[in-house]
MARDREN-770897 format. One record per residue (C-alpha): residue in three letters; x negated, z, y negated. Coordinates in steps of 0.02 Angstrom, whole numbers. Each point is the difference from the previous one (the first is absolute). Last residue first. Layout:
! residues N
<atom><r>Ala</r><x>X</x><z>Z</z><y>Y</y></atom>
...
//
This chain:
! residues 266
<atom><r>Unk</r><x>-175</x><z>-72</z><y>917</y></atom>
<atom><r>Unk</r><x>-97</x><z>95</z><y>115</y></atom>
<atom><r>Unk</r><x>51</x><z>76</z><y>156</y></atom>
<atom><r>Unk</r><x>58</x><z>193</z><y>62</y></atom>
<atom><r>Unk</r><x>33</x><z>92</z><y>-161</y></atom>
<atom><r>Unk</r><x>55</x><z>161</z><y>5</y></atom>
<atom><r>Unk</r><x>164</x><z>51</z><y>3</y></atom>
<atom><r>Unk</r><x>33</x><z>160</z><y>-107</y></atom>
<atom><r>Unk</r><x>178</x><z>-10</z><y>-56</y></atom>
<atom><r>Unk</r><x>-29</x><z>14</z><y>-190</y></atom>
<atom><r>Unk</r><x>-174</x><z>-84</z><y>-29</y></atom>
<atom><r>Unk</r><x>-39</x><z>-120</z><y>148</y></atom>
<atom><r>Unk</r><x>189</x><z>-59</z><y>-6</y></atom>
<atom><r>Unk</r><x>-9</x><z>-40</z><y>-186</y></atom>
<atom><r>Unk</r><x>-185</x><z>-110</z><y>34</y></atom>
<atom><r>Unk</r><x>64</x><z>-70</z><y>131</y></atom>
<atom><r>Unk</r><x>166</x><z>-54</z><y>-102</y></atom>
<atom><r>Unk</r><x>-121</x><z>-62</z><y>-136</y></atom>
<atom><r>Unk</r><x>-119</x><z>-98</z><y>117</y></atom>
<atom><r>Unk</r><x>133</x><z>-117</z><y>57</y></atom>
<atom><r>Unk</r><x>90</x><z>-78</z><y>-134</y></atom>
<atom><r>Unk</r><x>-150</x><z>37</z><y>-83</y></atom>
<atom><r>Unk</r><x>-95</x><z>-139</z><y>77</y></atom>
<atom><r>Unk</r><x>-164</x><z>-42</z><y>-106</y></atom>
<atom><r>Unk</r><x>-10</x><z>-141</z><y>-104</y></atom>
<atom><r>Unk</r><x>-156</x><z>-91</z><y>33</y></atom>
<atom><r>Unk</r><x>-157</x><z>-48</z><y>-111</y></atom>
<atom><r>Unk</r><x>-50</x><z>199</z><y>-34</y></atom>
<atom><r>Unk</r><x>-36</x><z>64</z><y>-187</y></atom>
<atom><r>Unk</r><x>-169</x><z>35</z><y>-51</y></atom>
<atom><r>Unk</r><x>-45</x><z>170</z><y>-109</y></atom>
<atom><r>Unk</r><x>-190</x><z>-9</z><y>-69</y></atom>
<atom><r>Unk</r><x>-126</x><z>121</z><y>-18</y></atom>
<atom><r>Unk</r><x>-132</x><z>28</z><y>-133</y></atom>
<atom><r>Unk</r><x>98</x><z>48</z><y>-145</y></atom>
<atom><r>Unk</r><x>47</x><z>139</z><y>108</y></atom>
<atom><r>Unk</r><x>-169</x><z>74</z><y>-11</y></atom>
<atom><r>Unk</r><x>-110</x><z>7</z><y>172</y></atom>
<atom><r>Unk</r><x>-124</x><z>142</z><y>14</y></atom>
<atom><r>Unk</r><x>89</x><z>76</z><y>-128</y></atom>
<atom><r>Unk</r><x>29</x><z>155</z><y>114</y></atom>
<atom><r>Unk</r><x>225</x><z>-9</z><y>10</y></atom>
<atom><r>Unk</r><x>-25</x><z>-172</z><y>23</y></atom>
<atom><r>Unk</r><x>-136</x><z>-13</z><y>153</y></atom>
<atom><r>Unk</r><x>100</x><z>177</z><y>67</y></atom>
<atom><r>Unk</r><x>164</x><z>-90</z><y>-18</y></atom>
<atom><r>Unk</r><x>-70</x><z>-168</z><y>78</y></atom>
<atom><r>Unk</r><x>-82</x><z>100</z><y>133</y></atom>
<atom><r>Unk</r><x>176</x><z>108</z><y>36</y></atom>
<atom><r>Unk</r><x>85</x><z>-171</z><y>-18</y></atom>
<atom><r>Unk</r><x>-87</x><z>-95</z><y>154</y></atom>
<atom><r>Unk</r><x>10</x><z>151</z><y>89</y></atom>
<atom><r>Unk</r><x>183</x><z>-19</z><y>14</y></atom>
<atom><r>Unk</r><x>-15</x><z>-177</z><y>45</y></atom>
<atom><r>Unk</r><x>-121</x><z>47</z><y>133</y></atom>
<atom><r>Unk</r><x>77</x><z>119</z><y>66</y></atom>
<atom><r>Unk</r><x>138</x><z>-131</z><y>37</y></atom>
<atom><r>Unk</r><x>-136</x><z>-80</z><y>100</y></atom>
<atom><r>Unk</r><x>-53</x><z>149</z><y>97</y></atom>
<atom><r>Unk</r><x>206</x><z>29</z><y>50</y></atom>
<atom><r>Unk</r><x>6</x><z>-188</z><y>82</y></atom>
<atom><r>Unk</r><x>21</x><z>116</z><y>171</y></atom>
<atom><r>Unk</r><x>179</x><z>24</z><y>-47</y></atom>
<atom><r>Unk</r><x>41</x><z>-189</z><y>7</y></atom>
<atom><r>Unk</r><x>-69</x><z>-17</z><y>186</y></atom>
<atom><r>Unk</r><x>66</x><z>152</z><y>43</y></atom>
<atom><r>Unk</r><x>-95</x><z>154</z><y>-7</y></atom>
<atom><r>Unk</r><x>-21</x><z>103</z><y>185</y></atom>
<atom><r>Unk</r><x>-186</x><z>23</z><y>-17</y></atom>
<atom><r>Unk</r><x>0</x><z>5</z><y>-183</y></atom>
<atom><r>Unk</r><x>-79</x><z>168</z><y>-27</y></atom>
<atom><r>Unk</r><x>-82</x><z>16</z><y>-186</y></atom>
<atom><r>Unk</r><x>-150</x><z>76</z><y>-18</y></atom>
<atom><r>Unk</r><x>-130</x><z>-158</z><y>60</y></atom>
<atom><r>Unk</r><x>118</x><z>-127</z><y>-99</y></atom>
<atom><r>Unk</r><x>-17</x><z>127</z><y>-167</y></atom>
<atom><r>Unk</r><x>-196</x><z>-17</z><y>28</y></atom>
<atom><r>Unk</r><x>-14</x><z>-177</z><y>13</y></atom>
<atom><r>Unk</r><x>131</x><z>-6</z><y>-155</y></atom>
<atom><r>Unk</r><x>-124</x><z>109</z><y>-129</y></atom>
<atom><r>Unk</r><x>-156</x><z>-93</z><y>53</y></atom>
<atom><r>Unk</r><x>93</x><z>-169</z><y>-22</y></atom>
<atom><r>Unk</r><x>62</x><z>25</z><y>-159</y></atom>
<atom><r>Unk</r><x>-153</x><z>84</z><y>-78</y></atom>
<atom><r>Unk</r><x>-113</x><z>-135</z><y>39</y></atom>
<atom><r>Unk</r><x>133</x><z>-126</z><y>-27</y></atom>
<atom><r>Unk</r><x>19</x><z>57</z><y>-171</y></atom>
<atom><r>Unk</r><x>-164</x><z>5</z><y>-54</y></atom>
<atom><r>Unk</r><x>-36</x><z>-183</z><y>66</y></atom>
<atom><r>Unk</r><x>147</x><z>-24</z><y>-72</y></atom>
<atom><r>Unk</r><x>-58</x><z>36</z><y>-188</y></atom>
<atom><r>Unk</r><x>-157</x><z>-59</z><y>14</y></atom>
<atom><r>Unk</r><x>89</x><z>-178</z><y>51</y></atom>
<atom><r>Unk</r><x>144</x><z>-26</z><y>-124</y></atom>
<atom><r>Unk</r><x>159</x><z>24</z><y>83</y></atom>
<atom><r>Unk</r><x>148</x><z>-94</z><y>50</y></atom>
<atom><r>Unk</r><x>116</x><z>133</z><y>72</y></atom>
<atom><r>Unk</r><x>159</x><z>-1</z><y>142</y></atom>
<atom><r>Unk</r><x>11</x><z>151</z><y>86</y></atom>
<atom><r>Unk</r><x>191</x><z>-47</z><y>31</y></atom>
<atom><r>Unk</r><x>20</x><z>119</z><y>-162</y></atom>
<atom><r>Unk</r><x>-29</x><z>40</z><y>-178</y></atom>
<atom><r>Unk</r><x>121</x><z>178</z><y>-1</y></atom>
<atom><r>Unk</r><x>130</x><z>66</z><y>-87</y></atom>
<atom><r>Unk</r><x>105</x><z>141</z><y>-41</y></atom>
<atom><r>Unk</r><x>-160</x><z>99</z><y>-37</y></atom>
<atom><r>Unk</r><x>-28</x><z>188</z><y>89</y></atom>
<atom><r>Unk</r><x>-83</x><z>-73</z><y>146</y></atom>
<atom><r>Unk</r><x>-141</x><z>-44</z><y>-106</y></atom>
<atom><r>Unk</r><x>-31</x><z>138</z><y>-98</y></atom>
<atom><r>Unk</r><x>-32</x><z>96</z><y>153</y></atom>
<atom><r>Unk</r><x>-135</x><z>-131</z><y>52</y></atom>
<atom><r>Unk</r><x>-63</x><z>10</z><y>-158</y></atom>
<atom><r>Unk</r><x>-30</x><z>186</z><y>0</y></atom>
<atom><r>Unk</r><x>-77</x><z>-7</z><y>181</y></atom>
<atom><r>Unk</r><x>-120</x><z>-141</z><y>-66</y></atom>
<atom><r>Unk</r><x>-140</x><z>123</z><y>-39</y></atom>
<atom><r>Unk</r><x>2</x><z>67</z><y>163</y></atom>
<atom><r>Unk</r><x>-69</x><z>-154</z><y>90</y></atom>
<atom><r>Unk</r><x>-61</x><z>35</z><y>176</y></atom>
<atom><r>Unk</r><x>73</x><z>160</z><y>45</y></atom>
<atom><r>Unk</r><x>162</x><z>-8</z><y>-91</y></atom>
<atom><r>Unk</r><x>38</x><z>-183</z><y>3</y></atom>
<atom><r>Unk</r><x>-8</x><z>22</z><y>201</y></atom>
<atom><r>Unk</r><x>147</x><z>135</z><y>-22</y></atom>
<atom><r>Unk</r><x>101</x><z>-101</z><y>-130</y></atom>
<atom><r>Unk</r><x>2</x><z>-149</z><y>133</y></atom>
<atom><r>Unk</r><x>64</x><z>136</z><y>119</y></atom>
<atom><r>Unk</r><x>126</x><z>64</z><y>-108</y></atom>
<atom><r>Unk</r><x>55</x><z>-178</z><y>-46</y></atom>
<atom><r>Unk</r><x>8</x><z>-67</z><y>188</y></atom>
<atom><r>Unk</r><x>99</x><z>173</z><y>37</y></atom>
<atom><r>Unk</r><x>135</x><z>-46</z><y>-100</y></atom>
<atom><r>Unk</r><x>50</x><z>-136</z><y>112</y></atom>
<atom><r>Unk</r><x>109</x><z>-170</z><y>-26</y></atom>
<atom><r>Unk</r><x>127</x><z>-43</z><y>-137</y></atom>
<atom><r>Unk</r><x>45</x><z>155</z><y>-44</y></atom>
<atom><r>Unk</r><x>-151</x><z>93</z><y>-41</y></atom>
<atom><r>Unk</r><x>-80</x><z>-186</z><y>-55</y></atom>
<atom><r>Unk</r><x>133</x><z>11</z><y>-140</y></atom>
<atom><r>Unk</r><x>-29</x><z>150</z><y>-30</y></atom>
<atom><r>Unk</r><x>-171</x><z>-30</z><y>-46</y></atom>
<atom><r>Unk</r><x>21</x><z>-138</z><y>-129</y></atom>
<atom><r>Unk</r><x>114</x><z>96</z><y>-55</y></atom>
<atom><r>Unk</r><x>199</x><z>-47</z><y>11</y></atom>
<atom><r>Unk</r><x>162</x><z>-66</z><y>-102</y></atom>
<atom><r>Unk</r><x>-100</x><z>-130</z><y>-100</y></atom>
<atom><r>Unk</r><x>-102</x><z>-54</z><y>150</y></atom>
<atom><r>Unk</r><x>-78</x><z>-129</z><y>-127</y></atom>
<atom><r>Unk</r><x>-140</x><z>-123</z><y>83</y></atom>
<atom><r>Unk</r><x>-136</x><z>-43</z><y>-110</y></atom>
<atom><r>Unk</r><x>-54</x><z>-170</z><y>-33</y></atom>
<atom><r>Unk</r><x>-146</x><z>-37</z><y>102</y></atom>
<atom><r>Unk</r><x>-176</x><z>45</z><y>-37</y></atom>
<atom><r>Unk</r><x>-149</x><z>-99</z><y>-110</y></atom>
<atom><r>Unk</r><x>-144</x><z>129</z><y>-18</y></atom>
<atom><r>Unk</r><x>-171</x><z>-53</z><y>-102</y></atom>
<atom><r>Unk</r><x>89</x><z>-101</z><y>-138</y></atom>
<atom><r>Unk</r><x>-110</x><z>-60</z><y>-134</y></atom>
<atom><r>Unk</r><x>-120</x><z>-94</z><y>103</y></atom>
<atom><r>Unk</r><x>141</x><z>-107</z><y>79</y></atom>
<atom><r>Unk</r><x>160</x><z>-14</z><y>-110</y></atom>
<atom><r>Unk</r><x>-39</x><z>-183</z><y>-65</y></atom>
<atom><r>Unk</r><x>-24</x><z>-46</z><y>218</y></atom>
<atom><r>Unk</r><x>164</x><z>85</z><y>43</y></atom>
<atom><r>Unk</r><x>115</x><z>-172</z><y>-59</y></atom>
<atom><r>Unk</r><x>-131</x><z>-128</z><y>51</y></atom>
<atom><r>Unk</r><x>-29</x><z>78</z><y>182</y></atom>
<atom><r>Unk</r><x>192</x><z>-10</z><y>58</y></atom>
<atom><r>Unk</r><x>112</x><z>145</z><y>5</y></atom>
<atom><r>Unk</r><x>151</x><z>-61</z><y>83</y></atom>
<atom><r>Unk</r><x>141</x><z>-34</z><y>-134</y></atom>
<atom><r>Unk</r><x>115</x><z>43</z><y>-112</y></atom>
<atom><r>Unk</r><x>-124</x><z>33</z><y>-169</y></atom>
<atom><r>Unk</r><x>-133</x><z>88</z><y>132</y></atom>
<atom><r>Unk</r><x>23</x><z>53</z><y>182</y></atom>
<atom><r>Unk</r><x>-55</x><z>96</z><y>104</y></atom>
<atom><r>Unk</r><x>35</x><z>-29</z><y>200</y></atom>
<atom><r>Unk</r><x>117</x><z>65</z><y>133</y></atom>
<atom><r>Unk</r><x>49</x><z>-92</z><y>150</y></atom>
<atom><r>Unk</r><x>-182</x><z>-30</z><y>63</y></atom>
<atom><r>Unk</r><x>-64</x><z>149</z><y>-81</y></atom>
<atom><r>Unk</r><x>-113</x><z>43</z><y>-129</y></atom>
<atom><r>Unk</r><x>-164</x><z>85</z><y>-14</y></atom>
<atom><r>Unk</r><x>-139</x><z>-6</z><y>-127</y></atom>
<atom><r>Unk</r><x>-181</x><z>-39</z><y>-48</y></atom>
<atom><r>Unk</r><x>-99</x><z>-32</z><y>-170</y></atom>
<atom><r>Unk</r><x>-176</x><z>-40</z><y>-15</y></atom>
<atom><r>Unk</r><x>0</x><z>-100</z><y>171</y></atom>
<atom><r>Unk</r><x>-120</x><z>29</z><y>127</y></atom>
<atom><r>Unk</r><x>106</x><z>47</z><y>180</y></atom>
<atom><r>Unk</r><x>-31</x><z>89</z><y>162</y></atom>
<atom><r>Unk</r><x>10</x><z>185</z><y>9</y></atom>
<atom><r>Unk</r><x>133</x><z>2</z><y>-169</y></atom>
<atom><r>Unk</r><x>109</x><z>-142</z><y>83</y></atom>
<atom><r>Unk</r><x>5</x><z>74</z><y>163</y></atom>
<atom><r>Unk</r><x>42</x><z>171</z><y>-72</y></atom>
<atom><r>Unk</r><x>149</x><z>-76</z><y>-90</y></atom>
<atom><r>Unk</r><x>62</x><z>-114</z><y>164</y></atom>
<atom><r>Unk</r><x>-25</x><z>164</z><y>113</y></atom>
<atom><r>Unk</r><x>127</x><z>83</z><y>-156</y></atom>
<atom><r>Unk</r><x>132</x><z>-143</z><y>19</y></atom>
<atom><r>Unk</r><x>60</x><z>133</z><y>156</y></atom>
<atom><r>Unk</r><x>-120</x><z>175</z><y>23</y></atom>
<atom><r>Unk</r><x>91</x><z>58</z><y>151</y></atom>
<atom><r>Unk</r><x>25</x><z>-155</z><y>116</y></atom>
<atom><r>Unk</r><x>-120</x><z>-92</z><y>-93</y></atom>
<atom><r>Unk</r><x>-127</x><z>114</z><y>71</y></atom>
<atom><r>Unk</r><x>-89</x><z>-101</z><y>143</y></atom>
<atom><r>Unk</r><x>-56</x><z>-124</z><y>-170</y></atom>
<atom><r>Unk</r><x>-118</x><z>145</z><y>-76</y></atom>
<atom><r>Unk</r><x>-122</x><z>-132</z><y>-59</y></atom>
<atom><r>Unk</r><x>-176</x><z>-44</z><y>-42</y></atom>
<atom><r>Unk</r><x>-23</x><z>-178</z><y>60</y></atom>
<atom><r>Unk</r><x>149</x><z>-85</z><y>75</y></atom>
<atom><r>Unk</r><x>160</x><z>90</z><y>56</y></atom>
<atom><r>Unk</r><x>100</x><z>-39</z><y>-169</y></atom>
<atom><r>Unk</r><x>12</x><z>-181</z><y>50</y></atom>
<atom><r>Unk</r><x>15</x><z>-130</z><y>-136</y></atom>
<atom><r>Unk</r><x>127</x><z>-137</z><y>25</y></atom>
<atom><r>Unk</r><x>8</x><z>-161</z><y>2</y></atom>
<atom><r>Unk</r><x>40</x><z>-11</z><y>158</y></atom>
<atom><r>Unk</r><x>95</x><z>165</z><y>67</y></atom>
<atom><r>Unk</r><x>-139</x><z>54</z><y>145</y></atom>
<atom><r>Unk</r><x>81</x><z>109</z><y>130</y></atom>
<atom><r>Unk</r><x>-1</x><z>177</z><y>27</y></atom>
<atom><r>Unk</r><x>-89</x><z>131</z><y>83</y></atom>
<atom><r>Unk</r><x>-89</x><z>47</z><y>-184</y></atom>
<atom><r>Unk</r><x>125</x><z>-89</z><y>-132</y></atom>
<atom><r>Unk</r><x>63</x><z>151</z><y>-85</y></atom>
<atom><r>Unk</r><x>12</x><z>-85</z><y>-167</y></atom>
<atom><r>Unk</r><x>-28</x><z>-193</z><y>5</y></atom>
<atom><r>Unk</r><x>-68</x><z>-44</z><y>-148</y></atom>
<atom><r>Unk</r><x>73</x><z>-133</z><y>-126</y></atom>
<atom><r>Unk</r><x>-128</x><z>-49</z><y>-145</y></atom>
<atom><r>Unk</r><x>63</x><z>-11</z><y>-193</y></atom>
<atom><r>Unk</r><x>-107</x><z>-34</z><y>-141</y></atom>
<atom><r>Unk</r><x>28</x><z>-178</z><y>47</y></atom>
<atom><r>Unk</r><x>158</x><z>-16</z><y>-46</y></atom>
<atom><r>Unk</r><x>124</x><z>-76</z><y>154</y></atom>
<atom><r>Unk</r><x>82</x><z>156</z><y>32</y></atom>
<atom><r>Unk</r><x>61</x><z>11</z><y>156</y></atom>
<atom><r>Unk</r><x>139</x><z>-41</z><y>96</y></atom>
<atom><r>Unk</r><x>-3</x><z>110</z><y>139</y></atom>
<atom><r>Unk</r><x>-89</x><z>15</z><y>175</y></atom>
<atom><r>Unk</r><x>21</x><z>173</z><y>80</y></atom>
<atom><r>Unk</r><x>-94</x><z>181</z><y>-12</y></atom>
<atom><r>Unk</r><x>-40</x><z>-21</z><y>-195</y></atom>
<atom><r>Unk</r><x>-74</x><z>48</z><y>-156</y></atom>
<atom><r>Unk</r><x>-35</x><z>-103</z><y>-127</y></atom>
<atom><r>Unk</r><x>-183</x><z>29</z><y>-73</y></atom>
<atom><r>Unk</r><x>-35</x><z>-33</z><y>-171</y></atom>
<atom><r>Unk</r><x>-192</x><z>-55</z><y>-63</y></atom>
<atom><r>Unk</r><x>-50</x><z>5</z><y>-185</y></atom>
<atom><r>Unk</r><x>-137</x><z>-70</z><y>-85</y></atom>
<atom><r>Unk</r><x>-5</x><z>80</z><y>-173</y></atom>
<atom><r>Unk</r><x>-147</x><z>82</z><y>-23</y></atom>
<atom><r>Unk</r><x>-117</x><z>-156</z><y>-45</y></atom>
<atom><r>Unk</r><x>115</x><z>-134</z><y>-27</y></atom>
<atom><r>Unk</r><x>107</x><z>-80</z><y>120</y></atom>
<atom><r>Unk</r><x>22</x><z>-183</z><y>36</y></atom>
<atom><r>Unk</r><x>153</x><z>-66</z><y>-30</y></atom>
<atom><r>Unk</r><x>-35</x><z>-49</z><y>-192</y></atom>
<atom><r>Unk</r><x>-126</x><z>-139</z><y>70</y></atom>
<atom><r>Unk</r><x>153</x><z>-41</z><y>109</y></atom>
<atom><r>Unk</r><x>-13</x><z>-2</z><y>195</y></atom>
//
């Protein structure tokens, strides 16, 4: 390793990717692969399991990438941490993020989030209304209500925007998640309890995770919208792969004006 390599004070940064297969992975050494929803399963060398030390592994099922995040925050030191995935990743002048490009923006940026994805024609919320089930929202907005009232405003505001940061992808600086995961994972342990998934599918029980996205800009609103965090502060990151809308735009149409749900990722 360089002499310029080596982090400063504040600005050593760890990323993980994660993943439930082996991938090509990022060779930067910010970055370390862990194997989300790996309790029952076998070892992917090389990889980090999420089922070791403090975890919530048994609920990939529900909580997706989001066993990966709460492994990260239970069991890493690192000044700044995020989330990526294995076929999604930021990326910085055309390219994966690597270390030397983020490392001038560390200390002055306390939130780095991904690019925001324009629904254009739909809400934030609507767009969950019609793409999978109302009731996750009311119930999420139910659990906000008792535990943290003072978000219930941002949490309205949210679903109103034509856009959301998504894939609950984040790099964050470590006060600020360890916040954030504390208020994440209380609210979404409590939504899983309400909610009745007995007869989900497999794709329909991912429903805590895409809570999670949603939640993820209700506490960005409410950190924005209290000048806890100013906008100067956070950063916009594009994605290093070109997504398919050959395929998500007719979903998204169909989801919308004839009512068919979605039933797989894309």
């Amino acid at each position: 390793m360089n002499q310029s390599d080596i982090p400063a004070s504040g600005s050593d940064i760890k990323i993980i990717v994660a993943a439930h297969k082996p991938y090509a992975m990022p060779k930067d050494r910010m970055y370390l692969p862990v194997h989300v929803g790996a309790a029952g399963k076998k070892t992917i060398e090389g990889y980090q399991r999420d089922d070791e030390g403090d975890n919530i592994s048994k609920y990939n099922p529900y909580f997706c990438e989001l066993t990966g995040l709460y492994w990260a925050w239970k069991n890493l030191d690192a000044d700044y941490i995020g989330l990526v995935h294995y076929r999604r990743h930021f990326a910085m002048d055309g390219r994966t993020l690597e270390y030397r490009q983020i490392k001038p923006y560390l200390n002055r940026i306390k939130v780095f989030t991904p690019k925001k994805r324009w629904y254009v024609i739909e809400t934030l919320g609507s767009h969950y209304d019609h793409t999978h089930y109302h009731m996750h929202l009311e119930i999420t907005k139910e659990v906000l209500a008792e535990k943290y009232p003072e978000y219930i405003r941002f949490f309205d505001r949210a679903l109103k925007h034509r856009w959301g940061y998504m894939f609950n992808m984040s790099i964050m600086r470590r006060d600020l998640l360890d916040e954030y995961c504390n208020w994440l994972f209380d609210i979404l342990f409590e939504v899983y309890h309400r909610v009745e998934a007995a007869n989900y599918t497999s794709f329909e029980k991912r429903y805590v995770g895409r809570m999670g996205e949603i939640l993820f800009n209700v506490w960005l609103e409410y950190m924005l919208g209290t000048s806890r965090i100013f906008k100067r502060e956070t950063m916009e990151l594009p994605f290093d792969v070109e997504e398919n809308m050959l395929v998500k735009v007719p979903a998204f149409l169909k989801a919308k004006f004839f009512g068919e749900k979605y039933d797989k990722s894309f």
